[in-house]
N, C-alpha and C positions, 0 to 999 in steps of 0.2 A: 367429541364427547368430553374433551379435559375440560373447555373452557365452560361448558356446559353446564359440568357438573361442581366445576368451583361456583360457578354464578350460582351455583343451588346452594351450597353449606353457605356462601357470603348473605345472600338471603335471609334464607332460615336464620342465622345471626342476629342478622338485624332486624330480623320481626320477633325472632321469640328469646333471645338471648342477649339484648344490644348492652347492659353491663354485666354481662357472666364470661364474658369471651373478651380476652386480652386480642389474642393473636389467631392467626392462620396461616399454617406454614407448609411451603409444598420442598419437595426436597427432590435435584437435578440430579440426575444419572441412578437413580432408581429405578429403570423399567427392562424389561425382556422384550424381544419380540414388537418395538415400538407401540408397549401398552398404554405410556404414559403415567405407568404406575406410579406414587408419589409427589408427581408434578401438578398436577390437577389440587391436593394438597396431601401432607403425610398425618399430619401432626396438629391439634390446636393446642393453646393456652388461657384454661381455665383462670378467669379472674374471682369466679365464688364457688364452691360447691355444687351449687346450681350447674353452674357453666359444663360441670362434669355429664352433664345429663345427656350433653349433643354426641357421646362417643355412639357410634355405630357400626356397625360391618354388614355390604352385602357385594355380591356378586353381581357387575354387568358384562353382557356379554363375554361370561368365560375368566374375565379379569376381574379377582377380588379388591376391597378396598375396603381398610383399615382408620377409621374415622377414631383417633384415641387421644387422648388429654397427656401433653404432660406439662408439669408443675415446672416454676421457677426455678425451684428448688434444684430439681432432675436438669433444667439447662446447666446450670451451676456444677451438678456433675460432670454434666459434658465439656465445659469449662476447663475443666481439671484434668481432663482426659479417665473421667472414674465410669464414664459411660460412653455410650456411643457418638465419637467425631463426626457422623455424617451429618448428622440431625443438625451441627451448628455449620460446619466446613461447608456442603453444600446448597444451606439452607436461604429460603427465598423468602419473602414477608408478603402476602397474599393479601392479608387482611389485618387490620388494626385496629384498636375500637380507639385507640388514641396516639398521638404523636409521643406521647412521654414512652406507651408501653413499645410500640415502635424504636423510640431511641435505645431503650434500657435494653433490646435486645438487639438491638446494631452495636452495642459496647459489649454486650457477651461474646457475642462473635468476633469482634475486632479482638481481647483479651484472647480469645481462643489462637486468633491466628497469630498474637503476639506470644503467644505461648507454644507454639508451634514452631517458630524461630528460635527460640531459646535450648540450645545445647544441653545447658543444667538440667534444664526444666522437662526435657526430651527424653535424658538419658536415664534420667531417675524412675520415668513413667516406665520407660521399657523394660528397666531391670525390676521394676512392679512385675509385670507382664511374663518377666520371665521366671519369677519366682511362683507364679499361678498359676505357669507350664509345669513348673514343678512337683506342685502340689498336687496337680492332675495326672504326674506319671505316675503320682504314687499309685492314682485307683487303677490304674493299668496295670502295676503288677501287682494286684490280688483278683484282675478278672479274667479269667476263661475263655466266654464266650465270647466268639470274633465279633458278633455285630455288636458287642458294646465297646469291645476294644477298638473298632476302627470308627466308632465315635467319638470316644475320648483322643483319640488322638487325632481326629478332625478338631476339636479344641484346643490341643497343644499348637498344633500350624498354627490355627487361630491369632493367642496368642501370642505366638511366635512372631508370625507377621507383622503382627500390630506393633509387636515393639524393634524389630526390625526398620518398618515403616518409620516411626516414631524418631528414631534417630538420622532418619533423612530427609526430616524436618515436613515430612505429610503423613497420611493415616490410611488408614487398610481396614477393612469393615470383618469381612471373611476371609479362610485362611488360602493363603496363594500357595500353588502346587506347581506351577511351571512357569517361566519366562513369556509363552505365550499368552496365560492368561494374567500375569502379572502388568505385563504390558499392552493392554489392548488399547485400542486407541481410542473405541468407540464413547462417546462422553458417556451413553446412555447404560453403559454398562459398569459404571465406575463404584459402586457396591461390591463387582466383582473380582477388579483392578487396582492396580497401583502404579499406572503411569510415572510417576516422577522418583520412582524408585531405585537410587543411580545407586547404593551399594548395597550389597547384600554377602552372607558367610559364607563358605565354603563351602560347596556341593550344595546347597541351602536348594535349592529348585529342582539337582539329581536328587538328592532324597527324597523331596515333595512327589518328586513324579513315584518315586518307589513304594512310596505309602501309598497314594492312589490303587497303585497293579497289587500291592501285597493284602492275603485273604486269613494266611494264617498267624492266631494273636501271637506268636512269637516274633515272626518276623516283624510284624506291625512295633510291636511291641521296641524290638531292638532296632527299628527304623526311627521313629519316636528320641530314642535315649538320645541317638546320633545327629538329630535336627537340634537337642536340647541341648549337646554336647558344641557344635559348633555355631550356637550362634552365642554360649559363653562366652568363647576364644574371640567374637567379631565383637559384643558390648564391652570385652575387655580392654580389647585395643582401646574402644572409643573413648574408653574411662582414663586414658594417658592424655589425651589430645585436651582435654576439659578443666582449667587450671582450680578447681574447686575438689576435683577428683584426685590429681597430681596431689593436691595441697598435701589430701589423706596418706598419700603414698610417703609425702615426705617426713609426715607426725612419724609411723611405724619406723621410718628408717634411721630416728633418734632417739632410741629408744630409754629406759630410765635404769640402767642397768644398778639401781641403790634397791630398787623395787626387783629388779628381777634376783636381787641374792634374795630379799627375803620369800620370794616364792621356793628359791631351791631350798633354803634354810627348812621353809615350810612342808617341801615335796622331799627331803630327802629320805623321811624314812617311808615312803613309799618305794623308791630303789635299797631301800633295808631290808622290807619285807621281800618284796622280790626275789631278791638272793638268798634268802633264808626259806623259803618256799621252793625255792627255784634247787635248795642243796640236799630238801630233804622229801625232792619227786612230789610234793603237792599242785600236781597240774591245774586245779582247780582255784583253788585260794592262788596261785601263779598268776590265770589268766585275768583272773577279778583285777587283780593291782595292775597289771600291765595293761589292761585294756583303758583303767584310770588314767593308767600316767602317760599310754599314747594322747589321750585329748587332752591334759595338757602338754604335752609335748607340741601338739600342734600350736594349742595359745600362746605358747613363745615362740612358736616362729612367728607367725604374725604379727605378737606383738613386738616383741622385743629383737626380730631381724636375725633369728638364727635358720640357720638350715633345717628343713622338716623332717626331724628324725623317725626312722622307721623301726620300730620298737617289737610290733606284733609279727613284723615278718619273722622272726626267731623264734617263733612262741612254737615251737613241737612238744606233743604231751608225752609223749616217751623219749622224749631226749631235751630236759630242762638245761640242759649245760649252754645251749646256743643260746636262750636267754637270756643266762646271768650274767654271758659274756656282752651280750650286746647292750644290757643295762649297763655294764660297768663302763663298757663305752661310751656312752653318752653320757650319765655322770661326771666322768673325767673330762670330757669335750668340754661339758658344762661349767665346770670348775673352771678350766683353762681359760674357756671366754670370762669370765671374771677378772679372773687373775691381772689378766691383759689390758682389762680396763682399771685396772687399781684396785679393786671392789674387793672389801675382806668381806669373809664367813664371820661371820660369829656362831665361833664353837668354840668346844672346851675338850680338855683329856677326861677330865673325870666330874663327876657331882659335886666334889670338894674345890676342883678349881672354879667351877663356876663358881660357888657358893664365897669362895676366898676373894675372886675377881670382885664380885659384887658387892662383900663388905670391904671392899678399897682393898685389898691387899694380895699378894701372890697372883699367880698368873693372872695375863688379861687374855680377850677373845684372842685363839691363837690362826687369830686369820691370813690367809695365804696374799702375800700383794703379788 
């Protein structure tokens, strides 16, 4: 029936489409049950508008088939890995209405797999990948009901996978749930697989299997967080080994500490208010500025290579005192890491010294070295 039924769309082509149709493309390890699904063809490439006309869908014997158009453009995506790897990775040229349109997509494909090799170019797709897991946990906790929870999180695997895959230098269509089907051998199944799959995260296939068996959306839900949580810790690693990535590591680790007084200079009366909120039980206006000044607190660690201080864990609304103390902690931390780098404050005692300082006379910035 495959060859049968390619001899029929190559036909039909060429009697009623001979310049609407660039290409014919069948795609290897797309079938069940040796339907031949795919291989026969998956996919054309509309060369006019017109050409768009040959898409079709019908059913022989029990096995559907998917007669659909896709554009340059869409290879192009796939190119980039912004769409589906199989359609180039396994993909076969059936038909060509010309040797030019045949080359141009023997160089897509060649680019794909040149781009498949490339670390840089791997790791950045994956960590794509794993930020659209992300954004997919979110719908997961605001939904309820289980059959849409163990759908979105058949997405997260997804995913997952892909960029998992992705950094071991092959591609993964759907999401892999176990070693046995990650590993099948059968070519014909390789939609379903990922054969060349030589690393993967921690528990990454025990948790897959656990999503499978889990019905209720919490569990699912916090099975989910835990696939999303370790394959962080596995594209982190990979982000050390990658000397483009490294680079990033070494920018933050030099940091501009002239720029980071003027951030405290700029944040200090936020640890002002704090203490002053924090003396006179306003748990509310407390938690506004402390909540501020934990995310910057983070942005200097990051940025500027300090320790990530932990601000909110203090924050009790009937007992501000652990607070104040713990701002005043970190402030003085902050100061000291200055200090230590040479870096004055510019402050002043009072409004008249500023004002003195700045018309040239009496005190200057009385900054700490």
């Amino acid at each position: 029936m495959t060859n049968q039924l390619t001899d029929w769309v190559i036909e039909k082509i060429k009697n009623e489409y001979p310049d609407d149709i660039a290409l014919l493309i069948g795609i290897k390890g797309h079938s069940t049950d040796d339907d031949n699904h795919g291989e026969c063809f998956d996919y054309f490439v509309p060369a006019t508008k017109r050409g768009e006309e040959l898409a079709e869908t019908f059913i022989i014997d029990g096995v559907g088939h998917d007669l659909y158009p896709r554009s340059w453009e869409r290879l192009q995506d796939s190119v980039n890995f912004d769409d589906m790897a199989i359609v180039l990775g396994n993909a076969k040229v059936l038909y060509a209405r010309s040797e030019e349109d045949e080359a141009r997509f023997l160089t897509m494909q060649a680019q794909f797999f040149k781009n498949l090799s490339d670390p840089e170019f791997t790791l950045k797709k994956a960590l794509q990948r794993l930020d659209q897991a992300k954004n997919l946990f979110l719908e997961i906790c605001f939904e309820k009901r289980n059959y849409r929870v163990k759908m979105l999180s058949a997405g997260i695997q997804q995913l997952l996978s892909q960029a998992v895959a992705f950094v071991n230098g092959t591609f993964a269509e759907d999401p892999l749930f176990s070693e046995t089907q990650a590993y099948d051998p059968c070519p014909e199944s390789r939609i379903y697989s990922c054969p060349d799959l030589a690393e993967y995260p921690n528990r990454f296939f025990l948790l897959g299997r656990r999503l499978l068996k889990e019905n209720e959306a919490g569990a699912v839900r916090e099975t989910a967080r835990e696939l999303i949580e370790t394959t962080v810790e596995f594209l982190e690693e990979k982000k050390t080994a990658i000397p483009v990535f490294a680079a990033e590591e070494d920018t933050a680790a030099a940091p501009d500490f002239a720029a980071f007084a003027s951030w405290y200079q700029e944040l200090s009366l936020t640890f002002r208010r704090i203490r002053h909120f924090s003396g006179k039980g306003m748990a509310e206006q407390a938690f506004c500025d402390a909540a501020y000044l934990q995310s910057e607190l983070l942005f200097v660690a990051k940025t500027y290579g300090t320790a990530e201080y932990s601000l909110l864990d203090a924050f009790e609304p009937e007992n501000l005192l652990h607070l104040k103390r713990r701002t005043d902690r970190i402030e003085s931390e902050i100061r000291d890491i200055l200090a230590d780098h040479g870096i004055s404050i510019n402050e002043y005692d009072s409004l008249q010294a500023f004002c003195d300082a700045k018309a040239g006379k009496g005190q200057e910035s009385r900054g700490r070295m």
